[in-house]
N, C-alpha and C positions, 0 to 999 in steps of 0.2 A: 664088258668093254663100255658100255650104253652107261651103265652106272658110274664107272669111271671116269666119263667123260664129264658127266653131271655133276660129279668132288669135285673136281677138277672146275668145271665152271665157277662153283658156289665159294671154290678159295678165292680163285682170280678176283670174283666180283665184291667178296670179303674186304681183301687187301687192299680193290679200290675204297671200297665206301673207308675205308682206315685211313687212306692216304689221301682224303679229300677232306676226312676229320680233322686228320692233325694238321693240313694247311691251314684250315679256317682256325684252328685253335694258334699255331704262331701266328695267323694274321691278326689276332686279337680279336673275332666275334666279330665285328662289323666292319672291318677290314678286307681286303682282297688277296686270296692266295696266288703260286704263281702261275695256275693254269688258270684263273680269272683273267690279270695281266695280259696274258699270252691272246686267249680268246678275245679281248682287246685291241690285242695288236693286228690279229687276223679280219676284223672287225673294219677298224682302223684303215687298213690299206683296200678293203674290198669296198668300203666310201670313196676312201680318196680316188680311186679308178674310176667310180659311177661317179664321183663329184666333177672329176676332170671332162668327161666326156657328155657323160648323162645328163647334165644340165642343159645341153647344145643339142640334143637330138630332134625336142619339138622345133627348134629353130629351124635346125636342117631341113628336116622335113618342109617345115615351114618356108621357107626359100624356095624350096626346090616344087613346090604345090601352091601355097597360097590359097590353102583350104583348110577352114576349120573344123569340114566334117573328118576329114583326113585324120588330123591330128587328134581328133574323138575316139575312134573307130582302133587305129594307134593304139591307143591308152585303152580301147577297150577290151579287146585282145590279149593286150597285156597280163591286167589286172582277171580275166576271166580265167584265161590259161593257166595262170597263177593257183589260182585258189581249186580249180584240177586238180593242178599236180601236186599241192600241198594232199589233198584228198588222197589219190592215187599211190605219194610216194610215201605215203605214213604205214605201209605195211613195211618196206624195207627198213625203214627208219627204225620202227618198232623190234621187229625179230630180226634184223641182218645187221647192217654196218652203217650208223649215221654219219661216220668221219668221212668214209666215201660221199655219202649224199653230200656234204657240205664242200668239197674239194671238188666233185661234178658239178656244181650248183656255181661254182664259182670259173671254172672252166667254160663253161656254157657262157659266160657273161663275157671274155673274151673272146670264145667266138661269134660271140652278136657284132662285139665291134670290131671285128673281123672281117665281118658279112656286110656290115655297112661301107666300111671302107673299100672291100671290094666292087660292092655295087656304084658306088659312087650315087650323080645324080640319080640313076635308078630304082632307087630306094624309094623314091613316093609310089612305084608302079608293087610292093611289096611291103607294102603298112601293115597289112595282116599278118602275112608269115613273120615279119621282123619284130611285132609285136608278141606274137607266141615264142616266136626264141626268146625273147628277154623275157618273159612269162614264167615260158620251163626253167632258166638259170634259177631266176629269182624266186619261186618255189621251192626249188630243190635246197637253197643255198640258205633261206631264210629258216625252212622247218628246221633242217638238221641244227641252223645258228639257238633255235626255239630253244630245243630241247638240250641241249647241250648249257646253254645258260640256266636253265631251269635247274640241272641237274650242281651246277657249279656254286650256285648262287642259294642263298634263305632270308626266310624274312628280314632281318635284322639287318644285312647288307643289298640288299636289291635296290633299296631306293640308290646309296652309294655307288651301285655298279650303274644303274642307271643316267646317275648323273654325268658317269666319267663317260658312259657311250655317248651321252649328248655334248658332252665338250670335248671329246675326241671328234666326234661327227663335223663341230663346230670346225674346230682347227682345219680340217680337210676341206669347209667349204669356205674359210675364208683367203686360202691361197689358191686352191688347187682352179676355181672358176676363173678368179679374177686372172690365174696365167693365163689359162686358156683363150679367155676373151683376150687379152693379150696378142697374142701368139696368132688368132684368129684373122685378128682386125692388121696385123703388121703382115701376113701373106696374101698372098695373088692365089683368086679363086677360090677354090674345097682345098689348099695345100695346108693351112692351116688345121682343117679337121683332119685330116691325114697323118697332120702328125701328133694331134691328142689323143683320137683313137687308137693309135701305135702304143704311145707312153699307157695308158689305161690297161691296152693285154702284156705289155712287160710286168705291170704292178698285179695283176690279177695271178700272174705266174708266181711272183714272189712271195704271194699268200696261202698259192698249193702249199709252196717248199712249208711254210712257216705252220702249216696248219698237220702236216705229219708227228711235231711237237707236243697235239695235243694230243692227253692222253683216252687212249680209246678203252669207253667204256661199253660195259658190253650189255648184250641185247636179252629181254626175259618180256616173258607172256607172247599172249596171240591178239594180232591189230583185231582192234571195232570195227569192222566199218562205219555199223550206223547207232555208236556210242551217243552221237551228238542228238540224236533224234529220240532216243533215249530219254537223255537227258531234259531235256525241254517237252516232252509228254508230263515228266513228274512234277505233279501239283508241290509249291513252292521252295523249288530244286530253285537255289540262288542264279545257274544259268541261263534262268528263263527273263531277269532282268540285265543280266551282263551281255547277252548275246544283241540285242535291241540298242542298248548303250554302245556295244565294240558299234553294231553296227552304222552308229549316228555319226561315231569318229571318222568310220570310213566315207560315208556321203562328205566330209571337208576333204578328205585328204586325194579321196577320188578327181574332184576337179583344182585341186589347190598342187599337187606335187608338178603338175604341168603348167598349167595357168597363168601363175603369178607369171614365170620363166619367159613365158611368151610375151606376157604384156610387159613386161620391161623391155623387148626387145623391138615390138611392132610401136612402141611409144619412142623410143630412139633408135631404132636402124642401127642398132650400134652393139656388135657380141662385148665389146671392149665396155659398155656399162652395163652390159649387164650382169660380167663378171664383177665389175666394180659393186654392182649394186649385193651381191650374193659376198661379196668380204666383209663388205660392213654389217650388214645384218646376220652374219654366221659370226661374226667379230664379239655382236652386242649379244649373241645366242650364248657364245662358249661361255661369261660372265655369268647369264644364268642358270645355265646346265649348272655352270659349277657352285653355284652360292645356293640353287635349290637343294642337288644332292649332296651338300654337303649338310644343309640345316633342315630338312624337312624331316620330319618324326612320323611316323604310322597315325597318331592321332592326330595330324593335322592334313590329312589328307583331304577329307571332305571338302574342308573349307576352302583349301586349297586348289579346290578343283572348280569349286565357284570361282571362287578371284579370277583363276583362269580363264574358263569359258565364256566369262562375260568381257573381258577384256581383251581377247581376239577376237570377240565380235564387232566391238563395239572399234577398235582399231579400221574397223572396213569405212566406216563411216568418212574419213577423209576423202576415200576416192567418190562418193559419193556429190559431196561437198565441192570437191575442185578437179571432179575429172581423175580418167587414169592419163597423168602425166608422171614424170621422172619421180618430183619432187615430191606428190602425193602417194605413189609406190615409194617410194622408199620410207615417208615417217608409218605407211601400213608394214612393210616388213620389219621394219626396227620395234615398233611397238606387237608383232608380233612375235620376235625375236626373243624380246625381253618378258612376254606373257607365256608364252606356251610350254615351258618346263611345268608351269605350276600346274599346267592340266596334264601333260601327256607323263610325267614320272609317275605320280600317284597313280593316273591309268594302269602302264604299264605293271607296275608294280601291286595291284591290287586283283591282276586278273591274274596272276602270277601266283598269287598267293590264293588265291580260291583253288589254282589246280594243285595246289600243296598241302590244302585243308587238313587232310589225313592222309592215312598209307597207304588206303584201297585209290581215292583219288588220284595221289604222286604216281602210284603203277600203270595208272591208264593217261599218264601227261603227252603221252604224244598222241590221241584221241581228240583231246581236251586241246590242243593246240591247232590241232588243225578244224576244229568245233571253233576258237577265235578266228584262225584267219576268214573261212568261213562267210563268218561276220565282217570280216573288216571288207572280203572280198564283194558280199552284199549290197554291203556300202558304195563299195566307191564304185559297184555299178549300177547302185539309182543317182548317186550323183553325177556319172558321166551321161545316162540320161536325159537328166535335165540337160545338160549341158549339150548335147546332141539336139534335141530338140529348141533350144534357145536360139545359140549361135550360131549354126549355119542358115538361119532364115532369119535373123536379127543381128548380124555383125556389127554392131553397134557399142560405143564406152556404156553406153547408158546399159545396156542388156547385157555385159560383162560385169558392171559391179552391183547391179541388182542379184545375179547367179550368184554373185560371191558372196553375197550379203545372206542368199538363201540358202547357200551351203555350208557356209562359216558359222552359221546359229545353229545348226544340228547339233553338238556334241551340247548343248545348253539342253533338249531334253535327255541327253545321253545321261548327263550327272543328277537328273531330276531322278531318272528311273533307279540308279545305284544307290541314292544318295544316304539310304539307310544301310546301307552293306561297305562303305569306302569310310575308315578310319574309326568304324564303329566301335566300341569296347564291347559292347553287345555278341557284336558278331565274330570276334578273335575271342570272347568266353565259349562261344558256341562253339567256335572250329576246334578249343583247345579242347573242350568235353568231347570230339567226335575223336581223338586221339583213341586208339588203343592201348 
């Protein structure tokens, strides 16, 4: 019976890897088949939920405290509890059921906003626990997302998938905020969050249902634990630069994915611009998600990731120049808006592709995945560090875009350290000789 079980596995999983061939072969090779799409659309609406709502959280908080060690501490939580249970739940992911993990992962993120809305003003007296629930969702929700893209997607179309996730991303952050700030600033009191965090766990449900559609693939080998340590022991094992690099992108994104949000809002008291300010610059983003991934090639990655880096940095510079006011936030987001595909696709998509190198590689991707977030989770807890240490003892504009200034340069040694492994010909001869 033991052996039959195992035919029996080895068809199933046959008939997939056949039925994921022949999509990519009608989609034409660098095209998207229709569980790509799908995992798009699931994608898709699990932003648009966290766009609707998640944008307004540091604010909340913010209102209800008027502390910026709060909202540190928040976000630190978050992001640690995260990179945990990325750790933790890559053994189920691995040998059990990723579709659950991704459908729990996404459950859990309604009920944070669940928990917020319940608690009402309350909620600043519970910044830690409310930060580990949004922690555990977003771990759960993101690995399974990992690995499932991983599995869907090849070199040849990853930059294209990447594209469309960043101008779907776009789409959703250039209505779903600026309602909210809407909807915010037109109610009397928290009635307004009440009712974005409602709309958010309706959209979070509708991504269960939609995500039953995707097809479940099945599970083979036994988890690493400690692959990633592994990894990074071996004398010039390509990880040992990637992991240092993820890690610089997370120092930005550590104090940047909250940050900006706030200071749009503590600069005008106003949820109604700051939703405005998140349409226009997810406006001028979805143009270039989409003109990136539609025209960037594997050999132009490098370069492309200079242009970038230097030119989100160099974008900080206004506020430096005239203050964080409205109008200087906004040419920093626009100009960030309109820069940051060119670094973060070839990113994504080149660490993507290092865990696809080969077969022995591809087999341990969910190791390897959780060995990036890792990294990214590193990141962005020396950058809420600093951030910790600055701002609550220096709440000052000056000591906000000096922080920005010194977290936004990070991913500039990030591309220094890859720079010989991102878009190399060198290094795609290499990967293609380690083939079997």
């Amino acid at each position: 019976m033991a052996y039959a079980g195992k035919s029996a596995s080895r068809l199933r999983q046959s008939a997939l890897h056949k039925g994921d061939a022949e999509g990519k072969a009608r989609s034409g090779g660098t095209g998207l088949d229709a569980q790509a799409v799908l995992l798009l659309l699931v994608l898709s609406l699990f932003n648009t939920a966290n766009a609707l709502s998640g944008t307004f959280v540091p604010v909340y908080l913010w209102k209800a405290s008027q502390s910026y060690a709060l909202i540190g501490w928040y976000s630190f939580s978050q992001f640690g509890i995260s990179g945990l249970t990325f750790w933790l739940a890559g053994k189920w992911v691995k040998q059990y059921n990723k579709m659950n993990t991704l459908r729990l992962g996404v459950a859990l993120s309604g009920c944070f906003y669940l928990t917020v809305l319940l608690l009402g003003n309350a909620s600043r007296h519970y910044y830690i626990p409310l930060g580990a629930l949004n922690g555990i969702a977003g771990g759960f929700f993101w690995l399974a997302y990992n690995v499932v893209y991983f599995e869907i997607t090849e070199p040849n179309n990853r930059d294209r998938y990447n594209g469309w996730a960043g101008l779907l991303g776009s789409c959703a952050g250039i209505v779903a905020p600026w309602l909210s700030g809407l909807i915010i600033s037109r109610s009397a009191g928290t009635a307004g969050y009440r009712i974005i965090f409602s709309v958010s766990i309706v959209i979070f449900a509708v991504s269960v249902v939609l995500s039953f559609w995707l097809r479940k693939r099945p599970a083979e080998g036994q988890y690493g634990w400690f692959l990633g340590v592994r990894e990074l022991r071996e004398r010039g094992n390509p990880w040992r630069k990637f992991v240092p690099a993820i890690m610089m992108q997370g120092v930005r994104e550590g104090v940047f994915l909250f940050l900006v949000g706030l200071a749009v809002y503590i600069a005008t008291r106003s949820e109604q611009k700051l939703g405005t300010f998140t349409l226009i610059t997810s406006l001028v983003a979805l143009g270039s998600f989409w003109t990136v991934g539609r025209w960037l090639r594997p050999r132009w990655r490098r370069l492309s990731m200079l242009v970038g880096v230097i030119a989100v940095t160099a974008v900080i510079l206004p506020l430096l120049l005239g203050g964080i006011q409205y109008g200087t936030l906004l040419m920093f987001g626009i100009g960030t808006s309109l820069f940051i595909p060119l670094y973060m696709i070839p990113m994504t998509s080149s660490v993507f592709d290092l865990i696809g190198r080969n077969e022995q590689s591809a087999r341990a991707r969910v190791e390897y995945i959780v060995l990036r977030e890792a990294a990214l989770t590193a990141g962005r807890l020396i950058g809420l560090t600093a951030y910790l240490l600055v701002l609550p003892q220096h709440p000052t504009q000056r000591a906000i875009t000096w922080l920005m200034l010194g977290v936004g340069a990070a991913p500039i040694a990030g591309w220094w350290l890859i720079r010989h492994y991102v878009g190399e010909r060198r290094y795609a001869a290499k990967r293609q000789a380690e083939r079997p």
